[in-house]
C-alpha angles and dihedrals in degrees: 000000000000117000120208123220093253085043089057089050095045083058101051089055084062099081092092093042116156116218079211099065101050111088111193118247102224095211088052145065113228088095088066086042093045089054083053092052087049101057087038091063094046095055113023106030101157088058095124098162095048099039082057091045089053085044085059098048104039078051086053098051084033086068092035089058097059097044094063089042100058086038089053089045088047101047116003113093125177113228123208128175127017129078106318100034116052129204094262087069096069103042078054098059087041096071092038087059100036108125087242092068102018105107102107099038098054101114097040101144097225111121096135111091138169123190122191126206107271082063089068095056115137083249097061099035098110095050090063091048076044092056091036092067090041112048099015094104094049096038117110106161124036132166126183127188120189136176139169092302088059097100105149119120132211121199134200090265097051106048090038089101095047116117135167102170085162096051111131107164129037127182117179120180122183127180103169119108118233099259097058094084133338082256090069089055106034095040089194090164096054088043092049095049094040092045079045100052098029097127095045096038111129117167127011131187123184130184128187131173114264094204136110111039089233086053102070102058082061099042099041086046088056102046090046096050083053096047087049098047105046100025090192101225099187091047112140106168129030133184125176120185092184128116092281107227128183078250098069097038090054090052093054092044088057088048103059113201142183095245124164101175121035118179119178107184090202112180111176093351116139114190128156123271087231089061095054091041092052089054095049094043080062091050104043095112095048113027113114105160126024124184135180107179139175096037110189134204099267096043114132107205121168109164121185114193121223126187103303101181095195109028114145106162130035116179130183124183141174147148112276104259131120105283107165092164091093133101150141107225114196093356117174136163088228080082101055093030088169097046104145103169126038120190114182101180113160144073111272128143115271092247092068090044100055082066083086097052109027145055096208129031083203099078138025085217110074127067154193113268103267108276105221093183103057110092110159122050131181121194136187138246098261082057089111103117126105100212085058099051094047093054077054106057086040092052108044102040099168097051119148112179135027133185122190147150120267134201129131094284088059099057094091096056089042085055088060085052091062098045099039115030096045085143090077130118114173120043138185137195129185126186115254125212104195107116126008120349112204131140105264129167109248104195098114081054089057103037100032093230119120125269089249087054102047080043084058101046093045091054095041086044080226098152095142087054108120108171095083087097099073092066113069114295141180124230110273135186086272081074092072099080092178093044111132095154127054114159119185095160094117092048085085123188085319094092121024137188132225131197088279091069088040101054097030105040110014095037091049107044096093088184096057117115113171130019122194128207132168120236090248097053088059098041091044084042093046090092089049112030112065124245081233095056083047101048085051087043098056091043091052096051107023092174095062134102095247089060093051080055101053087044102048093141098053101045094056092055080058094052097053090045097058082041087065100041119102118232092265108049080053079056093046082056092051100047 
């Protein structure tokens, strides 16, 4: 074992060590090395060398210690309630942790918890007030799901004792309309541990339901009574999944908070540009991911930038429906001069999009200056032009990964992505469904030979072959000399590979990494594709899907042995 400096200092200052002041940690092993300690004092005393042998090692276990505490706090959640963790779970931890029997499991490092809605039935209520009392000081994570089957209901009285002064992230979501219990519409439990953890609060994520219309008053009275009473002054991130209204943006803009990461899930809101911009404009200093997500067909978005200092990533997703509502008027890089990621993820009309990769909408011909910071760039399914595609790859000239939507319609602008973007190294296709969806082979696509051709080498088994290229080709993935990261997975049994992609693309990409392939691309390309070119395949790329296919049995073996494996022991794997 290797001892740092500090380490050996630490174990000098263990001369006058106490037996008294050390308290065993129960996932670790220094109590076992603190009882040998103990009958090596009592009958070799003048031991020097191994006393200071044993110092070494209980220093050792001491850091390591620490190290699986703070990755335990960091990753490990406890899950109660839903489909795989049933109610009696919980009353179970709860007498394992009950103050009565709690000695040795004082410093257990769990203080993440989600509880899901069959926990807040009227018959466990008073085991989450329970918990509540118990591990509240120590809690820093907590997410609750209800639904209609949530029909528990807290009163002032009962709820008076919680407190969670260490909470640090909240999620509450609530699905229940207002007229399934009081409890829906008073929401006394999520007052009383927001108003609880208020200073040390963190992060904080609400959903309410947007439907239907009578809904909303109610709802957007509650979540800004709660906004106004507690003002959250340590909030960093911040996600509401509520019907957005000019009302609640003006009450966070009031509030002013420091927030880094701000997410509204907006379905069928409509709310004023001047509104948004007015929020931003409080966060411009701070603001390091914004998000505006589920767009519906009836959203109404117009966001217009200003200046964001530190913006690194800007997301916007929606279903893919016409919504034309959304645009970016007077959009320019010169406002979010440190954007690193782009995501452009919902259906809006070409001529909003070309504000992100040209200067003029008059001509094709005129772009952006090249952007040398963005590195990572979404795009949605109507992203099928050339034109487009080629403003992009002009644009952004240091991307690194790309995710899109591929079809047939979209094989010419994929085209421009391997000509032109050979400096990526991660990309992404999803399967689109915009036109006709039919299984189709998609090897000419890879390769950039033609589909006569691919037809040709398949039947002649002629896979080393290498003078196709003289006659006329296409661009194809080999064209993308820095690419580690190619992921197909969402493509699905609509476009298969042969051993013509196998051998010829897969088999001759020496930068490639991982290669990821959906199950039904491998059962429908099993007929086509050789056991050979999988086998190579798997070999080539042993953390793919297509491995975990090929190695069922053993993966399964994997599987059951984690299964087994204490949480320490997972933690053990990490460190």
């Amino acid at each position: 074992m290797v001892i740092s400096d500090a380490a050996e200092n630490d174990i000098s200052s263990l001369d006058n060590y106490q037996l008294g002041q050390f308290q065993p940690h129960p996932l670790l092993i220094d109590h076992i090395v603190d009882q040998i300690f103990q009958n090596l004092i009592t009958s070799c005393v003048n031991s020097t060398h191994s006393r200071q042998q044993l110092c070494k090692v209980r220093l050792v276990c001491r850091q390591w210690n620490k190290a699986a505490t703070n990755l335990l706090r960091k990753n490990f959640q406890q899950i109660f309630g839903g489909l795989e963790h049933n109610i009696g779970q919980f009353k179970k931890y709860l007498q394992i942790v009950h103050p009565d029997t709690r000695a040795l499991w004082t410093k257990l490092p769990f203080t993440r918890f989600t509880f899901h809605s069959d926990v807040f039935q009227a018959s466990t209520s008073s085991s989450v007030i329970s918990f509540l009392k118990i591990c509240g000081p120590e809690l820093e994570s907590l997410v609750i799901h209800k639904d209609i089957y949530s029909d528990a209901v807290y009163e002032d009285e009962m709820i008076s004792d919680v407190h969670v002064p260490t909470l640090k992230r909240l999620a509450y979501h609530d699905r229940r309309r207002s007229n399934i219990s009081t409890d829906a519409t008073s929401q006394k439990l999520l007052f009383a541990l927001v108003t609880s953890a208020k200073d040390s609060l963190q992060s904080l994520s609400i959903q309410f339901p947007r439907e239907p219309a009578y809904e909303q008053q109610i709802k957007q009275e509650i979540l800004i009574r709660l906004l106004k009473e507690n003002g959250l002054p340590n909030l960093t991130c911040l996600k509401l999944d509520v019907l957005i209204t000019d009302e609640i943006l003006d009450t966070l803009t009031g509030m002013k908070l420091p927030l880094k990461e701000l997410h509204f899930s907006v379905g069928a809101s409509k709310f004023s540009a001047t509104s948004l911009k007015k929020l931003l404009e409080t966060l411009q200093y701070s603001l390091q991911i914004l998000k505006i997500t589920d767009l519906f067909r009836r959203s109404e978005v117009t966001l217009d930038f200003p200046r964001l200092q530190h913006l690194q990533i800007f997301e916007i997703h929606g279903f893919e429906l016409p919504a034309y509502q959304v645009s970016f008027p007077n959009f320019s890089y010169d406002l979010v001069p440190n954007l690193r990621k782009l995501m452009l993820r919902t259906w809006a009309p070409t001529l909003n999009w070309e504000v992100f990769f040209s200067q003029s909408k008059n001509t094709i011909y005129s772009y952006h200056q090249p952007n040398i910071l963005v590195t990572e760039l979404s795009l949605a399914m109507n992203f099928d032009s050339v034109t487009l595609m080629k403003r992009i790859a002009a644009t952004f000239t240091k991307l690194k990964r790309l995710e899109m939507y591929f079809s047939r319609a979209h094989v010419p602008a994929l085209e421009v992505v391997f000509k032109e973007m050979t400096q990526l190294e991660d990309l992404r296709l999803n399967q689109s469904y915009l036109g006709e969806i039919s299984t189709t082979c998609i090897d000419d696509v890879l390769t950039g030979l033609s589909s006569e051709e691919c037809q040709w080498i398949l039947k002649h088994k002629a896979f080393s072959r290498t003078d196709f290229h003289h006659l006329e080709s296409k661009p194809g993935l080999t064209n993308l000399k820095n690419l580690k990261r190619l992921d197909i997975i969402n493509l699905r049994h609509r476009n298969l590979v042969t051993d013509v992609t196998g051998y010829m693309v897969f088999l001759r990409m020496p930068t490639l990494r991982y290669l990821a392939v959906g199950h039904s691309e491998v059962i429908n390309a099993v007929d086509e594709m050789s056991t050979k070119c999988l086998w190579k395949l798997a070999q080539a790329y042993p953390e793919t899907m297509l491995h975990e296919y090929l190695n069922r049995n053993r993966i399964s073996c994997k599987e059951d042995g984690l299964s087994k494996n204490s949480v320490f022991t997972s933690a053990c794997n990490v460190l």
